[in-house]
BAFISE-208599 format. One record per residue (C-alpha): residue number from 1; x, z, y; residue in one letter. Coordinates in steps of 0.5 Angstrom, whole numbers, plus 2048, in hexadecimal, padded with zeros to 3 digits. Example, Ala and Ser with C-alpha at 12.3 -4.5 7.8 and 13.67 -1.06 7.14 Angstrom:
<fipas>
[fipa 1,[819,810,7F7],A]
[fipa 2,[81B,80E,7FE],S]
</fipas>
This chain:
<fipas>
[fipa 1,[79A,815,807],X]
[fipa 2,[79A,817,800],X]
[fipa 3,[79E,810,7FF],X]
[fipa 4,[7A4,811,803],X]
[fipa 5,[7A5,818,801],X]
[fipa 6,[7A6,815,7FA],X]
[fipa 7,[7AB,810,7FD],X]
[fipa 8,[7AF,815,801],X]
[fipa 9,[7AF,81A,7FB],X]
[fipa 10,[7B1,814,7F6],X]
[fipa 11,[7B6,812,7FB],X]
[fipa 12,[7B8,819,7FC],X]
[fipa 13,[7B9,81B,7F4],X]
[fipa 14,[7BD,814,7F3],X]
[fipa 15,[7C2,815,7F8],X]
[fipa 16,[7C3,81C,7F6],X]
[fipa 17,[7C4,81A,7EE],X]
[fipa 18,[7C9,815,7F0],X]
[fipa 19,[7CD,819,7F5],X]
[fipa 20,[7D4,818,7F3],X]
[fipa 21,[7D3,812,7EF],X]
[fipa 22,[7D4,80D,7F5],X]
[fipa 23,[7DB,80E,7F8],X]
[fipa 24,[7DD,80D,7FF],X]
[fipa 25,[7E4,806,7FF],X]
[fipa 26,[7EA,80A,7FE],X]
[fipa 27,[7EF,808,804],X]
[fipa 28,[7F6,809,804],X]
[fipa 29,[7FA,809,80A],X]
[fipa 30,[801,807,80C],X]
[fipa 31,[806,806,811],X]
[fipa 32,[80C,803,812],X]
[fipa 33,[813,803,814],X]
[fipa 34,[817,7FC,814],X]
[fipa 35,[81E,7FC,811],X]
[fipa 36,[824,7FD,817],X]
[fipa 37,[829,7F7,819],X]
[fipa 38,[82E,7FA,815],X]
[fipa 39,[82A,7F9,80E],X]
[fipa 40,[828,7F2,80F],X]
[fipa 41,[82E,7ED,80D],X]
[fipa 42,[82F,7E7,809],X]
[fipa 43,[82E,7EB,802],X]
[fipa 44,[829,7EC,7FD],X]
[fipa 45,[827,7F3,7FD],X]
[fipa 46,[826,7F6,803],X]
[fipa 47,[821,7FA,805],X]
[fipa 48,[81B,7F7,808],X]
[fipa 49,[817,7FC,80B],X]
[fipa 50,[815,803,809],X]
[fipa 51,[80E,805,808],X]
[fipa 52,[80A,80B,809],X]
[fipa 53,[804,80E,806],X]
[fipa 54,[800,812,80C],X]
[fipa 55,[7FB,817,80B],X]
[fipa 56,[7F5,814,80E],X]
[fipa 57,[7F3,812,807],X]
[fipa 58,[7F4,819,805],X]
[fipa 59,[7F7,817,7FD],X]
[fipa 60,[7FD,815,7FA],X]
[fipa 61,[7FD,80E,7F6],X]
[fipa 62,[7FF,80B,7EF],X]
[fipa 63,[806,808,7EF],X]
[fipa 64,[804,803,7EB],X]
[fipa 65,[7FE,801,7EF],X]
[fipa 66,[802,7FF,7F4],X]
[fipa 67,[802,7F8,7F6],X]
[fipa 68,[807,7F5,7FB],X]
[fipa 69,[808,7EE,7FC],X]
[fipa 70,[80D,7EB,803],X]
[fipa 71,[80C,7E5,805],X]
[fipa 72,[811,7E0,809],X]
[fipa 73,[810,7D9,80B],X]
[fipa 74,[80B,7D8,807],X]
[fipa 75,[80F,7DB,801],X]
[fipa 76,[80C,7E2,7FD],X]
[fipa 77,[80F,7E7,7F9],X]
[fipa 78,[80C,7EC,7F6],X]
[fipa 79,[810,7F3,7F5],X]
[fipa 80,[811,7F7,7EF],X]
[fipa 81,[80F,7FE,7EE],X]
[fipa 82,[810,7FE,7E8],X]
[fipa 83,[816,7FB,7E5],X]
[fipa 84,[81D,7F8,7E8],X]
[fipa 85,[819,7F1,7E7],X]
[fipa 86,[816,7EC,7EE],X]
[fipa 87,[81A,7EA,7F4],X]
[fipa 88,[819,7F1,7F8],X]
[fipa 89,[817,7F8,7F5],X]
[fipa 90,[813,7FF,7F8],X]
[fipa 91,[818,804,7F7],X]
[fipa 92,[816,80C,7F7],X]
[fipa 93,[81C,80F,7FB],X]
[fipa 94,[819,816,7FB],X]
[fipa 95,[813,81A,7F9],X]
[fipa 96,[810,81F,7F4],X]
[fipa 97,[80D,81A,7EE],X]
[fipa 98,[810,813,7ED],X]
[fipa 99,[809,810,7EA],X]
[fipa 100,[806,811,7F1],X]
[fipa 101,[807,80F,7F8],X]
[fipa 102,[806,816,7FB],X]
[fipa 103,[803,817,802],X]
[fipa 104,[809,818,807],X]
[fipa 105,[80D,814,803],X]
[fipa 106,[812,80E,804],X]
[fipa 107,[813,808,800],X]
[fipa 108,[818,802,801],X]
[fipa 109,[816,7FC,800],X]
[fipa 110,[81D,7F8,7FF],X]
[fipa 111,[820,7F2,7FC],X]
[fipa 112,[821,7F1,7F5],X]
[fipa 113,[826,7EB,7F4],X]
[fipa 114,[822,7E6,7F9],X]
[fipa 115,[825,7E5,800],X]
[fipa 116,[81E,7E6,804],X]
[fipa 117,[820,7E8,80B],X]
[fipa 118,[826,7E7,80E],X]
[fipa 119,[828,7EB,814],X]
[fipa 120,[821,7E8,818],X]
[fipa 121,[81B,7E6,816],X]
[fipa 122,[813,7E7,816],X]
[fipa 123,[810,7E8,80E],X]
[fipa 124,[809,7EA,80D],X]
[fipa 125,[808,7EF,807],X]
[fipa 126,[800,7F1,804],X]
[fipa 127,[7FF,7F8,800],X]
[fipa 128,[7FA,7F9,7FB],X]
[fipa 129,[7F9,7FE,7F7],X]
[fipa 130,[7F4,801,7F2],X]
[fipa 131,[7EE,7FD,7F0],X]
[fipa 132,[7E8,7FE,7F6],X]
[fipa 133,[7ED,801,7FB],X]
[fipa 134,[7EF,7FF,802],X]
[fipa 135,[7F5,800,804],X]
[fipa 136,[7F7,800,80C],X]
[fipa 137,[7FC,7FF,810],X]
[fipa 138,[801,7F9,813],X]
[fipa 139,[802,7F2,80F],X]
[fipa 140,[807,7EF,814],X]
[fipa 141,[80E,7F1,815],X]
[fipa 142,[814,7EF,81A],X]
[fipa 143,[81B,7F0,816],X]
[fipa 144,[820,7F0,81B],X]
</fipas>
């Protein structure tokens, strides 16, 4: 008996001083809307789709972690966050702080000078983020 409680203790006091120290995967959630017929055309900037931050994982994100990349017929393009540069880009149409993606907050995922989708089409898209997260939501997208 003595030696088990020495184990249990021993455990008991390692996972009291590290409490804190191994943090939980943190999880972002998201829903989509696709663009209406109206906004897909035979032009190079139309909107996509928009994107929302849900509340189910309870934080806000750096813009500038957010990675989206479109696929299409086996053809990728990555959007810029940051800059007007790459074949699509993430814009902030409302919210409080530019250098997040809010929670409750929609971004539009548009063309950027490349006809990705005209009038219908499927595209998939991945979305990451900070380094260790796991971001949830739908990867697949039919733009009529």
């Amino acid at each position: 008996m003595g030696r088990d409680w020495f184990v249990l203790m021993l455990m008991l006091s390692f996972s009291l001083m590290s409490s804190g120290c191994i943090s939980e995967q943190q999880k972002f959630y998201y829903s989509f809307e696709d663009s209406s017929d109206l906004e897909n055309s035979e032009s190079s900037s139309d909107i996509l789709f928009r994107i929302t931050l849900d509340e189910k994982g309870g934080s806000d994100m750096d813009f500038s972690e957010l990675k989206i990349t479109i696929t299409r017929d086996s053809i990728s393009h990555v959007c810029s966050t940051t800059t007007t540069d790459g074949d699509c880009r993430v814009i902030q149409s409302f919210g409080k702080d530019n250098s997040s993606w809010e929670i409750g907050e929609t971004l539009n995922v548009n063309e950027n000078g490349v006809d990705i989708c005209s009038q219908s089409c499927i595209i998939t898209f991945t979305i990451s983020g900070p380094e260790g997260a796991k971001i949830v939501g739908p990867t697949i997208l039919n733009t009529t």
